[in-house]
N, C-alpha and C positions, 0 to 999 in steps of 0.2 A: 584447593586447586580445581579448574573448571576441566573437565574431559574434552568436553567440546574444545575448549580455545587450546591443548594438546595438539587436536590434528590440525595437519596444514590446509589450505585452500588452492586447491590445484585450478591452474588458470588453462583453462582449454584453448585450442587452434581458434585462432582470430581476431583474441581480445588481448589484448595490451593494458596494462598496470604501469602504474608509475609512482615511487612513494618518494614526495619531499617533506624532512619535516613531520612528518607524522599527519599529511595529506596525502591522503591516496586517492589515483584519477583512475579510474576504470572507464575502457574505452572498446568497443564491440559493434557487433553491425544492427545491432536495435537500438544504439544509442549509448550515451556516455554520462556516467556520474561521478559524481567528486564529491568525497567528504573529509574532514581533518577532526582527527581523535586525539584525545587526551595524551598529555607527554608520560602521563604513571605505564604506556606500555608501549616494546618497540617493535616495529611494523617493518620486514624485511624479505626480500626475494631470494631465494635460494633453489638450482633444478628446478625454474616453473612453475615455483608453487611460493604462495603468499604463507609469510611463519608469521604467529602473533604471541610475543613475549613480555611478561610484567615486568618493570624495571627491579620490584626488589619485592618482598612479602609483607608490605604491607598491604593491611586487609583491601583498599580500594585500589590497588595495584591488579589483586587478585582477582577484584571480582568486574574489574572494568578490562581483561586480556579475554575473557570468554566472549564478553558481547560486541567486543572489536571485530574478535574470529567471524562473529558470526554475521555482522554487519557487511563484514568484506565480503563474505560467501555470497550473503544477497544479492550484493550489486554484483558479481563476475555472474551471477547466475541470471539476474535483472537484463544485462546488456546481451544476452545468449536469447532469453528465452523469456521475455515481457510476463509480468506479474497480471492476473487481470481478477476483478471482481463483478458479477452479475446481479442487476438489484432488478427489482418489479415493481410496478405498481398497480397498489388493487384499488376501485370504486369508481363509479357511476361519474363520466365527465374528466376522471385521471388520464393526463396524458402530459411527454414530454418531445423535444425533439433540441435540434441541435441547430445555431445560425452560427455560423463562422467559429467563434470560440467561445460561446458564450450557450448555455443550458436554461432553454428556456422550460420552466414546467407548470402544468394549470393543477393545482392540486385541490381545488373548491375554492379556495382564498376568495376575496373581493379581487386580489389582482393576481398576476403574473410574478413568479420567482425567476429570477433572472442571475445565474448562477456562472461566474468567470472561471473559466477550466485552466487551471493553470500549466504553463508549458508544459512539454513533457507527456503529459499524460491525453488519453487518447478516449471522448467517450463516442462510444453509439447509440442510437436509435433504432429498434427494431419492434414493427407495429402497436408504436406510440407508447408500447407502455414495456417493454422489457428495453434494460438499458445493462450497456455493459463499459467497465472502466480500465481501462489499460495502458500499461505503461513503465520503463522498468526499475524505479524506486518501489521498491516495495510499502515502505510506509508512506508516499506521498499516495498509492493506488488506493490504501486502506482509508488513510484520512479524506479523500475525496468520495468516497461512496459514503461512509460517516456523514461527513456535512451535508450531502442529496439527502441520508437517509432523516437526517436532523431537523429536513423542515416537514415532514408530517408523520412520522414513526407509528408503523403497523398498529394500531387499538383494536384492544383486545375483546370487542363485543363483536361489530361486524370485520376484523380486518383488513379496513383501510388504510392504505397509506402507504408508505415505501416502505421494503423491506432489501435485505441482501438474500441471495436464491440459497436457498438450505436451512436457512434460520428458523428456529421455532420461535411461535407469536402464541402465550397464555390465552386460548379464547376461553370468555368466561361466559356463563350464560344469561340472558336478560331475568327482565323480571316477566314473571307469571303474574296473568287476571286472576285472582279472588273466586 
């Protein structure tokens, strides 16, 4: 039995839930998300607060009522209060910015990474090389600083490259002259 998916999801002043079906639309002033989860658990409003119950005991009833709970938390939390991730980029000539919806970035390449921001999410530019990603799905904010980070990931001699702000990067040290 999951402890988490036990407690309820209390939905705060503003935002509105609506479950059909075992889809649920969460809707808030930073925006609205929709996902539909599995029929092994049931998804139901009671006093303001989202309850998430497995249909019976079996094991993947079990263990899919916790990461509902906790999915639903996200998004009431998502549409309150935007998820956001901080990435950097270090080395000589690194620079990105933003034209309409689309993330252009010079990473040394021969050319130009030209990177489609998908709806919803939100990046900035600030002095070319610190970028920030937001937006309120939480795993769509995670996967899109991934994919930024994916096209030249911190290495470990001089570290260059993208990173996300906090992360440790193994620097290793070069080789010694003889």
């Amino acid at each position: 039995m999951s402890r988490k998916g036990k407690l309820p999801v209390n939905i705060p002043a503003g935002v509105t839930v609506n479950i059909t079906n075992n889809k649920v639309d969460v809707k808030g002033p930073k925006g609205s998300l929709t996902k539909t989860f599995d029929k092994s658990v049931t998804i139901k409003i009671e006093d303001n607060q989202v309850i998430v119950r497995p249909v019976d005991d079996a094991r993947f009833s079990l263990a899919m009522y916790g990461t509902a709970r906790s999915i639903i938390n996200s998004m009431v939390e998502g549409v309150v209060n935007p998820y956001s991730k901080n990435l950097e980029i270090n080395g000589v000539g690194f620079r990105a910015n933003v034209q309409g919806n689309v993330l252009n970035l010079n990473l040394g390449y021969s050319h130009d990474i030209k990177y489609k921001i998908p709806e919803g999410i939100v990046v900035t530019v600030a002095e070319n090389t610190k970028l920030k990603v937001e937006g309120p799905d939480k795993h769509l904010v995670g996967q899109v600083a991934a994919d930024i980070k994916h096209f030249y990931p911190a290495e470990p001699y001089k570290g260059k490259g993208v990173r996300i702000v906090g992360e440790f990067v193994l620097r290793k040290e070069g080789k010694k002259a003889a």
